[in-house]
C-alpha positions as CSV (number, residue, x, y, z in Angstrom):
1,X,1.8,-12.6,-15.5
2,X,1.3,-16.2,-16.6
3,X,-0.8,-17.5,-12.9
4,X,-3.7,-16.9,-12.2
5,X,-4.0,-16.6,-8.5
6,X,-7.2,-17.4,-7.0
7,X,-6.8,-14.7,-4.2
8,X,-4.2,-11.7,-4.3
9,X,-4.1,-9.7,-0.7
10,X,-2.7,-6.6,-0.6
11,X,-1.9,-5.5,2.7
12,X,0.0,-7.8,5.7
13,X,-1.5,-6.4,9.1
14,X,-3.5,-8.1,10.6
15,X,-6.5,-8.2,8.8
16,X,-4.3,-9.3,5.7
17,X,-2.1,-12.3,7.8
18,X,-5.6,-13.2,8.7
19,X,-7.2,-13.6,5.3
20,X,-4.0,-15.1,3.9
21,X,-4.2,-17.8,6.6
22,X,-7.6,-18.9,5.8
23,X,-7.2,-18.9,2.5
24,X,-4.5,-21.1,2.9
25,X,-6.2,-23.4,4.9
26,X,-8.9,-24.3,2.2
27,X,-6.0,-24.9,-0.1
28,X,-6.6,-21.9,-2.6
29,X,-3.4,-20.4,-4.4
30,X,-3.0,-17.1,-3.1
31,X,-0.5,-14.3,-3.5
32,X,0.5,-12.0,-0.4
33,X,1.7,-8.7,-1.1
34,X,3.7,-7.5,2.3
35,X,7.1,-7.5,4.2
36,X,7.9,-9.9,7.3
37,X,7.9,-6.7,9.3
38,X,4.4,-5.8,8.5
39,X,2.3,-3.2,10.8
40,X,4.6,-0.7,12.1
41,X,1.9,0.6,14.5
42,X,1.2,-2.8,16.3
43,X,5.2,-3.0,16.2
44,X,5.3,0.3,17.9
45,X,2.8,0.0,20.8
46,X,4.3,-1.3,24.2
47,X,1.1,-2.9,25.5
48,X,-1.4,-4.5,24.7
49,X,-4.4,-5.1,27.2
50,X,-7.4,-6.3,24.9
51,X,-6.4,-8.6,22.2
52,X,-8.1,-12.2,23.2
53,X,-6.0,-14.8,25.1
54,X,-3.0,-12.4,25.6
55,X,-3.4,-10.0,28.1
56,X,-0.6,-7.4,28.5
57,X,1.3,-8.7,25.2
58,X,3.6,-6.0,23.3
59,X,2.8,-5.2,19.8
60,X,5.7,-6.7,19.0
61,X,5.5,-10.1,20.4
62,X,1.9,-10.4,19.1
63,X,3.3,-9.4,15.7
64,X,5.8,-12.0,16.1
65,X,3.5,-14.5,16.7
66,X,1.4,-13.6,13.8
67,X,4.4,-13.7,11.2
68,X,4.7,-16.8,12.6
69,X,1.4,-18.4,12.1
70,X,1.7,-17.4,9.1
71,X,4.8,-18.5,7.9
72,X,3.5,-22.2,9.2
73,X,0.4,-22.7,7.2
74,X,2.7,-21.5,4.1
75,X,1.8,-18.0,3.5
76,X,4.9,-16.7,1.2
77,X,5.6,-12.8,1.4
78,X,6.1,-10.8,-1.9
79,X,8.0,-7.8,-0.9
80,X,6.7,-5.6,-3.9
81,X,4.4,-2.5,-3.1
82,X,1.3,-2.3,-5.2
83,X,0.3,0.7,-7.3
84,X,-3.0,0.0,-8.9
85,X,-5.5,-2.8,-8.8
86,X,-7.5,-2.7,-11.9
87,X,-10.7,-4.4,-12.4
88,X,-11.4,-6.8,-15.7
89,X,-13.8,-8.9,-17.4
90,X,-13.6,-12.3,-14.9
91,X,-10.2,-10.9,-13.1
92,X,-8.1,-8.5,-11.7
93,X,-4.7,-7.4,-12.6
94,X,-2.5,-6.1,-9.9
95,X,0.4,-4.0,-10.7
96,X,3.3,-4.2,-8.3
97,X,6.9,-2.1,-8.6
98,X,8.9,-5.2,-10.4
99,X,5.6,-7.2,-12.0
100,X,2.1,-7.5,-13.3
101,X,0.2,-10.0,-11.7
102,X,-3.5,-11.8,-12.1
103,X,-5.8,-13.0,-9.7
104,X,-9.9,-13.7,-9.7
105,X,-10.3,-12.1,-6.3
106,X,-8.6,-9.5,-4.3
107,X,-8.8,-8.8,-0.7
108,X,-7.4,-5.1,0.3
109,X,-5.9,-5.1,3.6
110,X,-4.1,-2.2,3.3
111,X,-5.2,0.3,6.8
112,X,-5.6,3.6,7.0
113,X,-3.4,6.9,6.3
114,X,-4.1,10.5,8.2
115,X,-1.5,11.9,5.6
116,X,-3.7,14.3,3.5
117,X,-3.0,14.9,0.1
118,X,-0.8,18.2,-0.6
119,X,-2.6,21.0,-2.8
120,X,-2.3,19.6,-6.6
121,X,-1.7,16.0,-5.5
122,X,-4.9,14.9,-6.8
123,X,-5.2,17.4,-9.4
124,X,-1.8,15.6,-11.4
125,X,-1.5,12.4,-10.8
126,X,-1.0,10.6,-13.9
127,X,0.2,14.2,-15.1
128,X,3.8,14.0,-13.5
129,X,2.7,12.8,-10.1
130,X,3.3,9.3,-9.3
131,X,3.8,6.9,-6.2
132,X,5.5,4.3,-7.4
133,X,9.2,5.1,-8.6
134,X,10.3,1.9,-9.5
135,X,6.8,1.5,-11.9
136,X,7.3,4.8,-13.5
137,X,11.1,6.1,-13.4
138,X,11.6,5.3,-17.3
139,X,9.3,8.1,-17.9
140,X,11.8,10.5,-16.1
141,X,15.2,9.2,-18.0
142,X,17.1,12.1,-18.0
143,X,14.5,14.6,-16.3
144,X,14.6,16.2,-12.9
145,X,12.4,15.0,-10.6
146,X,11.6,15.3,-6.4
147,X,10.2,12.6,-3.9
148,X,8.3,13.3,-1.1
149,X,8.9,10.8,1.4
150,X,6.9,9.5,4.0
151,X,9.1,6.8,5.3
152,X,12.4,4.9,4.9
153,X,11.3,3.1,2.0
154,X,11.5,5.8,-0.1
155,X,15.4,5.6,0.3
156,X,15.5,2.7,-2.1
157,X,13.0,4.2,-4.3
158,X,15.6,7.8,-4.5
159,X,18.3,5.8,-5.1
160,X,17.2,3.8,-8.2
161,X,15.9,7.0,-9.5
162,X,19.1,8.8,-9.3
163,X,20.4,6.5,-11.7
164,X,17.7,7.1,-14.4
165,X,16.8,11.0,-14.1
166,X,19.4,13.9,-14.3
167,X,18.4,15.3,-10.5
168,X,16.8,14.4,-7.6
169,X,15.3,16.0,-4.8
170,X,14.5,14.1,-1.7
171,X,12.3,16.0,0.7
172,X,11.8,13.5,3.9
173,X,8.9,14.0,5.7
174,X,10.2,11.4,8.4
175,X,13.2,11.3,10.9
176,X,16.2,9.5,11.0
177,X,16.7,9.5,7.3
178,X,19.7,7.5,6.3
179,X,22.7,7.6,4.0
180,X,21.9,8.7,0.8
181,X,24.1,9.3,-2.6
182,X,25.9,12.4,-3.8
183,X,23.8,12.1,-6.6
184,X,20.5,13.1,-4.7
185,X,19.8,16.4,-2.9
186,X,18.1,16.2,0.3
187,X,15.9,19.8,0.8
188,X,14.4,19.2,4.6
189,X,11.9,21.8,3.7
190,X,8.0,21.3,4.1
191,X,5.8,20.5,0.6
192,X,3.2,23.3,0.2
193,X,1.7,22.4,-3.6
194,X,2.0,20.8,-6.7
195,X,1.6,23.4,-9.6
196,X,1.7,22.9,-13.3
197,X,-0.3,23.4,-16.8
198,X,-1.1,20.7,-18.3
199,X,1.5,18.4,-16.4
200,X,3.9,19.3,-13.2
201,X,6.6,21.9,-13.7
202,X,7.0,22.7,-10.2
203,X,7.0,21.7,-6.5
204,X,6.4,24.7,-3.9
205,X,7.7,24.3,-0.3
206,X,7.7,26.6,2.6
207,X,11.1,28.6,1.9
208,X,11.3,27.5,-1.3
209,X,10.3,26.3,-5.3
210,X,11.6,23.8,-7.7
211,X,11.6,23.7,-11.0
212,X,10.4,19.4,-12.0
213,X,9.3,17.6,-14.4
214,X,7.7,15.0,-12.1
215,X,6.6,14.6,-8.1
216,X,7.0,11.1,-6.1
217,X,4.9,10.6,-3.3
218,X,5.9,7.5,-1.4
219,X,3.7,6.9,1.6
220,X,2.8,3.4,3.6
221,X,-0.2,3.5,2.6
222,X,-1.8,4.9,-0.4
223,X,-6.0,5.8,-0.4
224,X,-7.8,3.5,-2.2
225,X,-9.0,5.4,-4.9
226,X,-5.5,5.9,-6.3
227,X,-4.7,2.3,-5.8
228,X,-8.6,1.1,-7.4
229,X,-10.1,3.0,-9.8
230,X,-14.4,3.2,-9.1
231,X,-14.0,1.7,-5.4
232,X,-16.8,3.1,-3.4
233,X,-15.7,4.9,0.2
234,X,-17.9,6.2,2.4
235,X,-15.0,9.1,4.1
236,X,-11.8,8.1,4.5
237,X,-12.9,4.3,4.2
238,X,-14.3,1.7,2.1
239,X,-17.0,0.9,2.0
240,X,-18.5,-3.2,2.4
241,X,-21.3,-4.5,3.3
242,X,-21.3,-7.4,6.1
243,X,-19.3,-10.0,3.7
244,X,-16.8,-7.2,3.3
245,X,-17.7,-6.8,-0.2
246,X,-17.1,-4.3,-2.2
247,X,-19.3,-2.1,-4.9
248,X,-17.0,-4.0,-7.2
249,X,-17.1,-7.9,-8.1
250,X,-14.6,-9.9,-6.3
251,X,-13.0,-7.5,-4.8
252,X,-13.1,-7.3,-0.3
253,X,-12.2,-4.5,1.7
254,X,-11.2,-5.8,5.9
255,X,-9.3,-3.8,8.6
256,X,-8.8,-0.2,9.6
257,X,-9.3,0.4,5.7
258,X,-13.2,-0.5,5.9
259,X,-14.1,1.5,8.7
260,X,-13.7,1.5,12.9
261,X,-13.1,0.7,15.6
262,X,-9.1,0.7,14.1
263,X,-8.7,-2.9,16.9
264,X,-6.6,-6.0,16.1
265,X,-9.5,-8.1,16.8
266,X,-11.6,-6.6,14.3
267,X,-9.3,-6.6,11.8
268,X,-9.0,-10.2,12.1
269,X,-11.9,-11.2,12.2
270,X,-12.6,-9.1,8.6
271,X,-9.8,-10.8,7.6
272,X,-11.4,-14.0,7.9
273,X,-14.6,-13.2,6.7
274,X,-13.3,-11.5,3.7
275,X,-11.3,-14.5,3.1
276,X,-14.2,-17.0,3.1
277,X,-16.4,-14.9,1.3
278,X,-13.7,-14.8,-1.3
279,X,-13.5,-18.4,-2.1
280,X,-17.4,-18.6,-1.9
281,X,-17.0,-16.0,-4.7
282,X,-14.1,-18.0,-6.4
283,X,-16.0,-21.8,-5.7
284,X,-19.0,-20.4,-7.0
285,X,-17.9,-18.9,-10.3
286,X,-16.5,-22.5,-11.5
């Protein structure tokens, strides 16, 4: 936790390989929270018809070619996922699953999830709900806990907890689910609620109930109020104003996560703009 980054972006679709780029370019120290294999959904489409310059491109050559602009100007990937942004006095401190890190700006490029929150989500979170298993599994050493599991990531996730807690239920919400140890129960069962007192005691599915002392949620993308306490949203989104700002100091909202159209163009562009206004923010405060 020793840097202190000019710019952490959180979020490698477009929007954020955008911002990282031109942050790079005007030589500001940035840190880039995503995987190489970035947006599944541009991955996913088959063509492409109205993306500037390259007409009938597959999402997967243009993500290609994004990775590896960004890869040229220097843009360095941290492969951690990031559970809470939390505003300070001049700075921000970002907490990802392995580290705590510092930055005087933050630009959250992170899209947009249509998952909706199960019944007593909301209601416990901090109170035995969690989605980051890496960040909080001590709290569970020896305990029995369940993961709901929105994609393949979560795999890890289950197996570094079934070395902490004393059981583990892995309900995946997602096909193909992969090889997982004897040590962890897979209940292909549909999540109904979260109930509890004053913390989680159990998780209720369709067909069935179980007794836990804690819930993981692992999604791609977690809302922004979970991952930055006081962000504005107007809906599902964030809401900026036309230099993508936030309601909160030195923090910048671009891409599907700050409203429509959901288009590659427009993400990059925010990107961009989010990025410059960044450094004006950054240049401005020395």
């Amino acid at each position: 936790m020793d840097t202190l980054y000019d710019v952490a972006i959180v979020g490698c679709g477009p929007a954020g390989i955008s911002a990282a780029i031109n942050c790079k370019v005007r030589n500001k120290n940035i840190i880039f929270f995503g995987s190489e294999f970035c947006t599944a959904k541009m991955y996913k489409s088959p063509q492409i018809f109205n993306y500037l310059g390259y007409p009938e491109i597959t999402g997967a050559e243009l993500r290609e070619l994004f990775i590896k602009h960004a890869l040229q100007a220097g843009v360095k990937f941290t492969k951690e996922k990031v559970s809470m942004v939390l505003p300070m006095d001049d700075e921000f401190s970002i907490a990802g699953s392995d580290n705590t890190y510092r930055a005087k700006a933050v630009i959250l490029a992170t899209g947009i999830t249509f998952t909706k929150a199960i019944k007593g989500e909301e209601e416990f979170l901090g109170k035995g709900v969690g989605y980051c298993a890496t960040c909080d599994a001590p709290l569970y050493r020896g305990k029995t806990v369940a993961m709901l599991a929105y994609d393949k990531e979560a795999e890890e996730e289950s197996s570094f907890l079934s070395e902490i807690c004393k059981k583990v239920y892995f309900v995946p919400l997602y096909n193909d689910t992969g090889a997982l140890n004897d040590k962890i129960e897979v209940v292909k069962d549909t999540p109904i609620e979260i109930i509890g007192e004053n913390k989680v005691t159990h998780l209720v599915l369709k067909n069935s109930k179980i007794e836990v002392d804690g819930v993981f949620i692992i999604k791609e993308v977690a809302s922004p109020e979970q991952l930055v306490p006081g962000v504005e949203m107007d809906g599902p989104h964030i809401k900026v104003n036309r230099n993508m700002e936030t309601n909160i100091k030195g923090l910048y909202a671009a891409g599907d996560c700050a409203g429509k159209p959901y288009q590659l163009s427009k993400a990059g562009g925010e990107g961009q703009l989010a990025a410059l206004n960044a450094i004006v923010y950054i240049d401005n405060k020395k």
